[in-house]
C-alpha positions in Angstrom: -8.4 -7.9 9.5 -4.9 -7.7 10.1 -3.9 -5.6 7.4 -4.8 -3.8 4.5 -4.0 -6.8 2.0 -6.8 -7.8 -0.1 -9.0 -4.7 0.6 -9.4 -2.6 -2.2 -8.4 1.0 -2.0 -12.3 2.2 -3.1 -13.4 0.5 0.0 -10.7 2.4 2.7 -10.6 5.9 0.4 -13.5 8.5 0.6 -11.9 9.7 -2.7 -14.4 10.1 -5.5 -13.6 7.4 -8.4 -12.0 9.8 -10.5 -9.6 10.9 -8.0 -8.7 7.7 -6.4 -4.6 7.3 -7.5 -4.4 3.9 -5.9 -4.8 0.6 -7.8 -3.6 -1.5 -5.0 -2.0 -2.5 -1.9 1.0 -4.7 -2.0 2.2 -4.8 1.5 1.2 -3.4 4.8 2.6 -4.1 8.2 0.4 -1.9 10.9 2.2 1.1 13.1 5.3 0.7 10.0 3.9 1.0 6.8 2.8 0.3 3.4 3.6 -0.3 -0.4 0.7 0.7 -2.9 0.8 1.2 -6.4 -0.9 3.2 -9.4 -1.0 3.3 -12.6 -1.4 6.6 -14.1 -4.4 7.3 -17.3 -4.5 9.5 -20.1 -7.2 11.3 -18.1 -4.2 11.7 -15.5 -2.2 13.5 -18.1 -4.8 15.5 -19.6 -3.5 18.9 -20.5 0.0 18.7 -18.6 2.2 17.4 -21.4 1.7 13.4 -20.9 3.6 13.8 -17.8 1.9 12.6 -14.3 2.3 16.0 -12.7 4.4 16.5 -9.0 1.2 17.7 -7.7 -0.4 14.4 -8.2 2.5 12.1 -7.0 2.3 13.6 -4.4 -1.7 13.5 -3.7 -1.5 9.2 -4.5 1.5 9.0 -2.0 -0.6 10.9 0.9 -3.5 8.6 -0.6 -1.5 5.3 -0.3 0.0 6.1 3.2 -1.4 8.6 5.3 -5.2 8.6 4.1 -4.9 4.2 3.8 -2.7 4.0 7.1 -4.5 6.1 9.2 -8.2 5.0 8.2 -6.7 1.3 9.2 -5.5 2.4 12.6 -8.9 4.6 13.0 -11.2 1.7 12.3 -8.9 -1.3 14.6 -9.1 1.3 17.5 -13.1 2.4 17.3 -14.2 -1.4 16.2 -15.7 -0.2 13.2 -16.2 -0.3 9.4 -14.8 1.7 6.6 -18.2 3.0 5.6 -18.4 4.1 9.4 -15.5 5.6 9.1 -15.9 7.4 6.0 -19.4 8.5 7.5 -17.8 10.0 10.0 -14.3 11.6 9.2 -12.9 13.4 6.3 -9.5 13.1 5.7 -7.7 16.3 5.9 -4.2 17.1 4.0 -1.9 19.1 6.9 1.4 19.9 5.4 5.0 18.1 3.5 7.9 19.0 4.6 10.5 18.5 1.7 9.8 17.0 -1.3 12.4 15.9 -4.2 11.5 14.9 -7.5 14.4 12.8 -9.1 12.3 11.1 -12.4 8.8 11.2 -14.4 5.7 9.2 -15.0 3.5 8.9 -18.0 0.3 6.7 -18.7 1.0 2.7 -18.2 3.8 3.3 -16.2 3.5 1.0 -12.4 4.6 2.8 -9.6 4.9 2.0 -6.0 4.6 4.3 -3.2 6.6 3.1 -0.1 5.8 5.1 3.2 6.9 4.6 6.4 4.9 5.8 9.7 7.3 8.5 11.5 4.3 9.3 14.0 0.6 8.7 14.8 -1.6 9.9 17.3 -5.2 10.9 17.9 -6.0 10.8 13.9 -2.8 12.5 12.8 0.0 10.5 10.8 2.8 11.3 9.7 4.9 9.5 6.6 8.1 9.5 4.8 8.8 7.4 1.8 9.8 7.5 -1.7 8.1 6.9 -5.0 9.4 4.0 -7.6 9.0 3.2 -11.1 8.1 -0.3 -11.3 10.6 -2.5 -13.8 7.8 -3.1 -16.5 6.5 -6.8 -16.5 6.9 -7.1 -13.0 4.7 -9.2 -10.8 4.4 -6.7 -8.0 2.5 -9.0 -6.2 4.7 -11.6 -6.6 7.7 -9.0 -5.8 6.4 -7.7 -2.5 4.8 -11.4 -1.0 7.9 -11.6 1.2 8.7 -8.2 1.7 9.7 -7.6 5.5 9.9 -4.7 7.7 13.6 -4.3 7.3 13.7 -4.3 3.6 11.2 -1.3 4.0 13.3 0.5 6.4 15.7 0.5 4.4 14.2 0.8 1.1 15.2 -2.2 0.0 14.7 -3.1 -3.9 16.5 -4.8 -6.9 18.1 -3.0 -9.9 15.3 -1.8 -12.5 13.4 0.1 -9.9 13.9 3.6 -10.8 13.5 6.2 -7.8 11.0 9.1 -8.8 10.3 11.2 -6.3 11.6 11.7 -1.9 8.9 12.8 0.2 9.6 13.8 4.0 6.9 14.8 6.8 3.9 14.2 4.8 1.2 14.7 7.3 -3.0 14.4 7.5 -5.2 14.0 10.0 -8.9 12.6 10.4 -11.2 15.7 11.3 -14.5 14.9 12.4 -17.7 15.7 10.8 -20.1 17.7 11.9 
């Protein structure tokens, strides 16, 4: 497996399947970092105004980079599966640094969450990266196919995208179970 293309996020994410925010993963270069997206539900929304909440952008960011980056890394370097994996670790939400909102989400909005790996070692990651609405109708698929490492580093999108949400230092780490 050289990437996480093609895997679903149920498979990588020890999330239960109501608190999975990840549809999908769009692009994923190892040791750089990924683009996922998600879709937010009524059931999302439930009781906070219709509104996708901070809180939770925030939760299917960590989900899409840290929790999905890491667990990668963790299963190339032991040789194993991601039932192994999940057997044996839990994922474990350290601390953000700064976080800056800029927009909203609702239900059937697309957003993408961009991360980029600032550091990894012995089950800890660290990402930065920055939350987009999608431009509706957009093949994301289609849009991220020949996305590159550069065009990540620097954030690289067309007009339509609209910039939700800057997240620094966002950091997890695999702890062991015992």
């Amino acid at each position: 497996m050289d990437n996480l293309m093609g895997v679903a996020p149920e498979d990588v994410l020890v999330h239960g399947p109501k608190k999975i925010l990840l549809n999908k993963y769009h692009w994923h270069q190892p040791g750089v970092g990924i683009i996922a997206s998600y879709s937010p539900t009524t059931v999302d929304v439930e009781d906070h105004f219709g509104i996708f909440r901070g809180v939770d952008q925030i939760e299917a960011f960590a989900q899409a980079t840290i929790v999905s980056c890491s667990a990668y890394a963790e299963c190339i370097k032991q040789q194993c599966t991601f039932n192994h994996l999940k057997q044996t670790f839990n994922p474990l939400f350290v601390s953000i640094g700064q976080v800056n909102f800029r927009g909203y989400l609702q239900p059937g909005d697309v957003f993408i969450s961009m991360g980029l790996i600032t550091f990894y070692k012995f089950r800890q990651m660290t990402c930065d990266g920055r939350i987009y609405k999608v431009p509706k109708g957009l093949d994301v698929d289609n849009y991220f196919g020949n996305y590159t490492k550069e065009k990540l580093l620097k954030y690289d999108l067309e007009d339509g995208f609209t910039l939700i949400a800057e997240l620094f230092d966002v950091t997890g780490r695999g702890i062991k179970k015992q």
